[in-house]
C-alpha positions as CSV (number, residue, x, y, z in Angstrom):
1,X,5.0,-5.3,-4.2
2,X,4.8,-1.4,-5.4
3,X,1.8,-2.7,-7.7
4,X,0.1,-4.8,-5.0
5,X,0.0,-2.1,-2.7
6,X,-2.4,-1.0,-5.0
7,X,-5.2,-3.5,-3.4
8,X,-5.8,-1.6,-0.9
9,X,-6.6,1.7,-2.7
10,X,-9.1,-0.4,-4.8
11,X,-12.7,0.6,-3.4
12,X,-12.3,4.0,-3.9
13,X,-16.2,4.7,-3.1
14,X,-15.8,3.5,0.5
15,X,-12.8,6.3,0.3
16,X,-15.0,8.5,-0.9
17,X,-18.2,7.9,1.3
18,X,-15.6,7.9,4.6
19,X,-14.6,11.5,3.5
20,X,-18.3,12.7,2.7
21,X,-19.4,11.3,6.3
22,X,-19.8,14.4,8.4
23,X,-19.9,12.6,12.1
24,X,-16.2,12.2,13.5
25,X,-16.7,9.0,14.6
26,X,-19.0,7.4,11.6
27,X,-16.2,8.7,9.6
28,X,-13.3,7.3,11.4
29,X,-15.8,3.6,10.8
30,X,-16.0,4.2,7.6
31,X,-12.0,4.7,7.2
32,X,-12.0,1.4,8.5
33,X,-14.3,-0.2,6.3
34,X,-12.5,1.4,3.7
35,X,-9.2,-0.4,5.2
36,X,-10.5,-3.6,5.6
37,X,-11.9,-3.9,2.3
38,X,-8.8,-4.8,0.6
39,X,-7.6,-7.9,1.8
40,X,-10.0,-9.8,0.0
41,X,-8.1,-9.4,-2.9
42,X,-5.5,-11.7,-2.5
43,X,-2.9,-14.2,-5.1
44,X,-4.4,-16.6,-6.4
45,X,-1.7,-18.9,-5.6
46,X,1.1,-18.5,-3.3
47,X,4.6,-17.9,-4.9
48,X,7.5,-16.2,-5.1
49,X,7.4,-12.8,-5.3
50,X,9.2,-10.1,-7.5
51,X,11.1,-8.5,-5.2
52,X,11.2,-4.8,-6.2
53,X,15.0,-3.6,-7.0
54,X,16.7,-0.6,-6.0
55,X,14.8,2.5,-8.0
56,X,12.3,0.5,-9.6
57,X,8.8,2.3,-9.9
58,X,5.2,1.8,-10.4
59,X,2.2,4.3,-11.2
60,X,-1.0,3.9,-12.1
61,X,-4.4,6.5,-11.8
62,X,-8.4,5.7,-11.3
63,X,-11.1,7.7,-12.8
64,X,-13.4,7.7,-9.8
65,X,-17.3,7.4,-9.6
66,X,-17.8,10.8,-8.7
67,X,-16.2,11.8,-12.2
68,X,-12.9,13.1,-10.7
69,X,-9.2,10.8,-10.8
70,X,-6.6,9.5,-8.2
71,X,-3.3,9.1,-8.8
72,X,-0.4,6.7,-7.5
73,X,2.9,6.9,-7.2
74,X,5.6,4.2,-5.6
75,X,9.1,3.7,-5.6
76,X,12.1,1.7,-3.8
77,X,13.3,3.8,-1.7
78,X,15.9,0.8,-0.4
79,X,17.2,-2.6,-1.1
80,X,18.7,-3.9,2.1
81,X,16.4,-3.5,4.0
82,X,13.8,-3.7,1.0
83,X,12.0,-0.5,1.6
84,X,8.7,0.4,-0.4
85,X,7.4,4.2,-0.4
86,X,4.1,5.0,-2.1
87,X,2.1,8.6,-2.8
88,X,-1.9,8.3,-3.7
89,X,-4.1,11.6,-3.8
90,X,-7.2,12.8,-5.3
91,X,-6.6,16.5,-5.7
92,X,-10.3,17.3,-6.1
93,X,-11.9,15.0,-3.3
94,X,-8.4,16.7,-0.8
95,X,-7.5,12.9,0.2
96,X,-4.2,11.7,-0.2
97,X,-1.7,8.8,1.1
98,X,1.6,8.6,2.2
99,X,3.4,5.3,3.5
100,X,5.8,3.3,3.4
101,X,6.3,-0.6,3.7
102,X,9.2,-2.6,4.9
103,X,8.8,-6.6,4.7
104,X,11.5,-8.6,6.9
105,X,11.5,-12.1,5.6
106,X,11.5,-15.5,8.6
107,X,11.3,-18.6,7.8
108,X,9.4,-20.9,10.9
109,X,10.0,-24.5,9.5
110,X,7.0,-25.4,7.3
111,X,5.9,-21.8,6.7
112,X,7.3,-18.4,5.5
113,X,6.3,-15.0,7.1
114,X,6.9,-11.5,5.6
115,X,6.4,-9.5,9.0
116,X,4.9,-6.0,7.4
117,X,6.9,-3.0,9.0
118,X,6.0,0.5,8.3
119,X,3.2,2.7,8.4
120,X,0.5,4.6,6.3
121,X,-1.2,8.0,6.8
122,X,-4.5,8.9,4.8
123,X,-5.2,12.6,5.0
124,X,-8.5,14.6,4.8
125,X,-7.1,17.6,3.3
126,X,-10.2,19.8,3.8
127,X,-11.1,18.5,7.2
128,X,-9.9,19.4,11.0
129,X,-9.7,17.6,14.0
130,X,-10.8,18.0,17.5
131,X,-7.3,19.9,18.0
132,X,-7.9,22.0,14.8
133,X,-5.6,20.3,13.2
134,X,-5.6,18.7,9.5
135,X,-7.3,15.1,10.3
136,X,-5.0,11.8,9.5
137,X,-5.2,8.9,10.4
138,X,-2.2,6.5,11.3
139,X,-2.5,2.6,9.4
140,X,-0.3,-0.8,10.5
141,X,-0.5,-3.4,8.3
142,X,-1.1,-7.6,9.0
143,X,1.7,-9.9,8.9
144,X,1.8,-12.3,5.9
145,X,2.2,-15.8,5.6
146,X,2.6,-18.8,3.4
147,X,1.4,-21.7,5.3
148,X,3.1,-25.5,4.0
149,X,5.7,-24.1,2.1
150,X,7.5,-27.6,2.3
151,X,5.0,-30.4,2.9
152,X,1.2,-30.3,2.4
153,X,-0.8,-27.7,-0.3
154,X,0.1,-23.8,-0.1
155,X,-1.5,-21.4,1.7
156,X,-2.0,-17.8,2.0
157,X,-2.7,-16.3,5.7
158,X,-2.8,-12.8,7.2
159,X,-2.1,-13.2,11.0
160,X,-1.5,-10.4,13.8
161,X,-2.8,-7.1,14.7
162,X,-3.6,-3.7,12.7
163,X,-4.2,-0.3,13.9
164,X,-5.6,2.2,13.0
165,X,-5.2,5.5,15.0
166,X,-6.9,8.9,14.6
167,X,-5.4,10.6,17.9
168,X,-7.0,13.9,17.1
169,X,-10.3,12.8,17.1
170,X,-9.4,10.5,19.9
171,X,-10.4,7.2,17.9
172,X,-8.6,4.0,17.1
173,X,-9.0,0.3,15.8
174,X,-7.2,-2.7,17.1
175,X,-8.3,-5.2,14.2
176,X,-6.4,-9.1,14.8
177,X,-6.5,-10.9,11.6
178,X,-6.7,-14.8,13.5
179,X,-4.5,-17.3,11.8
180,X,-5.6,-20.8,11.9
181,X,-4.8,-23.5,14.7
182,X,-2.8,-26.6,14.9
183,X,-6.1,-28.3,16.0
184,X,-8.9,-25.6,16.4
185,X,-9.6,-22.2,14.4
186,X,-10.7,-21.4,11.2
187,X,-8.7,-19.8,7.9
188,X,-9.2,-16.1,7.3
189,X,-11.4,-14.8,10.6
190,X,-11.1,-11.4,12.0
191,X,-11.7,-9.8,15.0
192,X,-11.8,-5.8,16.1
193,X,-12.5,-3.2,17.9
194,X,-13.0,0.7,17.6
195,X,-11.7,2.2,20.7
196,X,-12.4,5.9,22.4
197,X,-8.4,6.0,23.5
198,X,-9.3,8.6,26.5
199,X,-11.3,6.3,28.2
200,X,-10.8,2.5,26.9
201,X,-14.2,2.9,25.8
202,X,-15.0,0.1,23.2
203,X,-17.8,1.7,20.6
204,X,-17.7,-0.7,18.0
205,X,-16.6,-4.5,17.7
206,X,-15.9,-6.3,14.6
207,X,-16.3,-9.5,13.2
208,X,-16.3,-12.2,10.6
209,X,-13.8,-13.5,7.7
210,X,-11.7,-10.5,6.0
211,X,-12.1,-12.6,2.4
212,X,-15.8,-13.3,3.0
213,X,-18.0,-11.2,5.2
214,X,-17.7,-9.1,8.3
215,X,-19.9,-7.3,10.1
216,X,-19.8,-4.7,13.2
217,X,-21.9,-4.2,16.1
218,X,-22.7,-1.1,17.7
219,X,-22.1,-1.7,21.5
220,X,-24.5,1.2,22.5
221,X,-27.2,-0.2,20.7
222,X,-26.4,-3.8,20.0
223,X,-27.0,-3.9,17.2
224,X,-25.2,-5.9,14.4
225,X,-25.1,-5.5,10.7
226,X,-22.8,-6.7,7.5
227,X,-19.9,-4.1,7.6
228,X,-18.3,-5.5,4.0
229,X,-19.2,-8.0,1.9
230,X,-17.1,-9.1,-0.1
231,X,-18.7,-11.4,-2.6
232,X,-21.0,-8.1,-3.7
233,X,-17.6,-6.0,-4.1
234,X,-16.8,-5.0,-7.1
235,X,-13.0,-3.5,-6.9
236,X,-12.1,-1.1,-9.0
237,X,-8.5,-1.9,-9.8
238,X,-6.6,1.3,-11.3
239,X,-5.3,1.9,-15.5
240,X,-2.0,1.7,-16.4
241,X,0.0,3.2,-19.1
242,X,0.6,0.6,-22.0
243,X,4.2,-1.4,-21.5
244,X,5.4,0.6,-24.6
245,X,5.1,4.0,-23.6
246,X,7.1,2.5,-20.0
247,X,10.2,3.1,-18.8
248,X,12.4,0.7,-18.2
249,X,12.5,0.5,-14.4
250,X,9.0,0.5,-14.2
251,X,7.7,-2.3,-13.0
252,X,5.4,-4.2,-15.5
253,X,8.4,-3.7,-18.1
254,X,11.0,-4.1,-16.0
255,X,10.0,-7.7,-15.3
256,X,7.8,-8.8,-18.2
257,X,10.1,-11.0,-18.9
258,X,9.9,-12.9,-16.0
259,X,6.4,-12.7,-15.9
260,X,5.6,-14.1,-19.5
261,X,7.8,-17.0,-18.5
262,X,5.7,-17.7,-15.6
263,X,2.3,-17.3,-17.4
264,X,4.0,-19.9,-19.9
265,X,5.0,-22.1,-16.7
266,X,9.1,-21.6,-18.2
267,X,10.4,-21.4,-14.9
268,X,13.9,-21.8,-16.4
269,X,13.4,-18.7,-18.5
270,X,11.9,-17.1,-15.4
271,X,15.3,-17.7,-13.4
272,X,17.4,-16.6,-16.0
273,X,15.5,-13.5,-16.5
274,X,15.4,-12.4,-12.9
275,X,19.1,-13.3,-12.0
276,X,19.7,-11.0,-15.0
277,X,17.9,-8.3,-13.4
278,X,19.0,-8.8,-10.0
279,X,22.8,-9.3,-11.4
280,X,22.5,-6.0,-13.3
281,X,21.7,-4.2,-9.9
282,X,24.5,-5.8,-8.6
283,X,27.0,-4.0,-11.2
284,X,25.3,-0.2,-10.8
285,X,25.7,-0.8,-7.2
286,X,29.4,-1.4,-7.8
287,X,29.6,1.0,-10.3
288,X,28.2,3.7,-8.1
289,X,30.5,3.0,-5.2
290,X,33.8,3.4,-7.9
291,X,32.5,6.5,-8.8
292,X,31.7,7.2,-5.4
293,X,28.4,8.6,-5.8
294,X,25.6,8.1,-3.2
295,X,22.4,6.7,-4.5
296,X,18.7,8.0,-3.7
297,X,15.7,7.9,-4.7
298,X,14.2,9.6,-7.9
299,X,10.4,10.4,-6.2
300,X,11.0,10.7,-3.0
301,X,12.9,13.0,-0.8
302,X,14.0,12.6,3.0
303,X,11.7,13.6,5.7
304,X,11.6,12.6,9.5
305,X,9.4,10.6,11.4
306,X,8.4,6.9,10.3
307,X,7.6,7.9,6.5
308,X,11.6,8.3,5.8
309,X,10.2,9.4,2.5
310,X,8.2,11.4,0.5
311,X,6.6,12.4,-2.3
312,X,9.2,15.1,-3.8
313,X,7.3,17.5,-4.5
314,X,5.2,19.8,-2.2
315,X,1.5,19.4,-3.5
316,X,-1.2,20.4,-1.0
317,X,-1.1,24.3,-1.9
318,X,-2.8,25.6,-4.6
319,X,-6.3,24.6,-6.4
320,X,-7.1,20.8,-7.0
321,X,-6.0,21.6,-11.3
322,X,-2.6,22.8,-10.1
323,X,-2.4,20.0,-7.9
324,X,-2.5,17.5,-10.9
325,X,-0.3,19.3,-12.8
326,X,2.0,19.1,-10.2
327,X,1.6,15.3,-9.6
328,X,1.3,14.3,-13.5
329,X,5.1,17.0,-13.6
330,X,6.6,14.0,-11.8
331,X,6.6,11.3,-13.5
332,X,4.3,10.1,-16.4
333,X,1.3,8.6,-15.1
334,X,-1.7,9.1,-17.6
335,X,-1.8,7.4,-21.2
336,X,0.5,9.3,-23.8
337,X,3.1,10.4,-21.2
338,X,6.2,9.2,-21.7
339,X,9.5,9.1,-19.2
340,X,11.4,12.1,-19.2
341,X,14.0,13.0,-16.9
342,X,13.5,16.7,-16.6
343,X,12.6,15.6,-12.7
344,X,15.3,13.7,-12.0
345,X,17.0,14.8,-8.9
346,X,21.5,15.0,-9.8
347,X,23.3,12.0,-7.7
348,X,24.7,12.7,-4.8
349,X,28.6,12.6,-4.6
350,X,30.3,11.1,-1.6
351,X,31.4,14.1,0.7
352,X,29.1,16.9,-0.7
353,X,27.0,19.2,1.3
């Protein structure tokens, strides 16, 4: 999950070209195009997922087409409920992301939903709202599902709506992701809207299949182009440090294991490696609760509102260099860093102020 999350961050030109667009409202279509252009990276088979543990981490970083980098930062910040919290900025372009993401498993007979709680905020740094205000916009995420799970072949479905708000600007999106009929209905279709919230005014609408093409018509005008295509995407999936310079809660070591067994179809060594994993958890957790110390999170700290967490440290002062210094001080992230704890943050002792 902490990697995957990473999908979404992969067209970092439409990121880019949403922040460069000087027109409020061509911008806030733009940040929407940027959203949408994720989903069409999907599994390419539906299984069961690694379940991040307790203080498990991922990071990763892009060199971006404009010459400068992004970084990426994501920790969980809970086990029951599973809670993923995740960090992205580009110092230099003043665009960063905070969210978090909490999946509540259901199973409805033949199928199996992870209903995506949580929410996402994507901040222009260098840009102001109508209200004067630093400009952010507010992002919901589809509900997954795995269609068949017990008779018939697999499938992979988003279903349910995503919005995405900009209040100061006065702008939102109200994007249903259509799951597929008993009798009627297609896989993968998509249907939106971009909304003046004031007056119910409906600017844009939005169309198409979120794996294929969609397009988006201009309601003043009529008219209607291709908003994303995504068989001329090209994703630009983010570099990761090499397993061996890792720690070992991160998450491509952490279960490489598991996943070697899968890529080698040994589901029996798969099993045996994850209840290992899963069963050491178990013991820190008891071992923590003899000790009586109270666990949190290495990253992130506590804040209030629907984030719960954040990033640790404060990073939007200072000049775009010190910013990355400040980002890369921590945790490694970059090739040739290795784990350090001179960040980590003492445990918490049961009873202490």
């Amino acid at each position: 999950m902490l990697e995957r999350i990473t999908n979404q961050l992969s067209h970092p030109d439409l990121l880019l070209e949403a922040h460069a667009t000087d027109d409020p409202v061509d911008r806030f279509v733009n940040v929407v195009k940027w959203y949408l252009s994720g989903w069409h990276i999907t599994p390419k088979a539906v299984k069961k997922p690694l379940n991040p543990v307790l203080s498990e981490y991922f990071t990763c970083y892009w060199d971006l087409p404009n010459g400068t980098r992004a970084y990426y930062i994501a920790e969980q910040t809970s086990h029951h409920p599973p809670k993923s919290s995740y960090f992205y900025m580009s110092p230099e372009n003043h665009i960063r992301v905070d969210g978090i993401l909490i999946p509540r498993s259901r199973f409805l007979g033949n199928s199996a939903a992870s209903m995506m709680e949580g929410v996402g905020y994507l901040t222009f740094l260098d840009r102001t709202d109508f209200r004067g205000q630093t400009e952010k916009y507010e992002i919901t995420q589809p509900n997954m599902y795995a269609r068949n799970i017990l008779i018939g072949k697999l499938k992979y479905e988003l279903g349910d709506h995503s919005l995405i708000k900009c209040p100061g600007n006065d702008l939102m999106a109200d994007i249903e992701f259509k799951v597929k009929g008993f009798i009627s209905g297609t896989y993968n279709a998509i249907a939106g809207k971009i909304i003046r919230q004031s007056s119910g005014d409906v600017l844009y609408e939005i169309s198409g299949k979120w794996n294929e093409i969609m397009e988006i018509k201009n309601l003043k005008t009529g008219v209607k182009t291709v908003f994303f295509d995504s068989y001329k995407a090209r994703p630009q999936f983010p570099r990761v440090r090499p397993i061996d310079q890792q720690g070992p809660l991160e998450s491509r070591r952490l279960w490489q294991k598991v996943t070697d067994a899968l890529a080698k179809t040994d589901h029996t060594t798969a099993t045996d490696e994850k209840f290992a994993i899963e069963d050491r958890q178990r013991q820190e957790a008891k071992k923590r609760e003899e000790d009586g110390v109270e666990w949190h999170p290495r990253l992130f700290k506590r804040t209030s509102g629907a984030l719960e967490w954040i990033i640790h440290k404060d990073i939007d002062t200072g000049t775009p260099e010190e910013q990355s210094k400040q980002i890369l001080s921590i945790v490694p992230i970059l090739d040739g860093q290795q784990p350090s704890h001179v960040f980590d943050i003492p445990p918490l002792h049961k009873g202490a102020k």
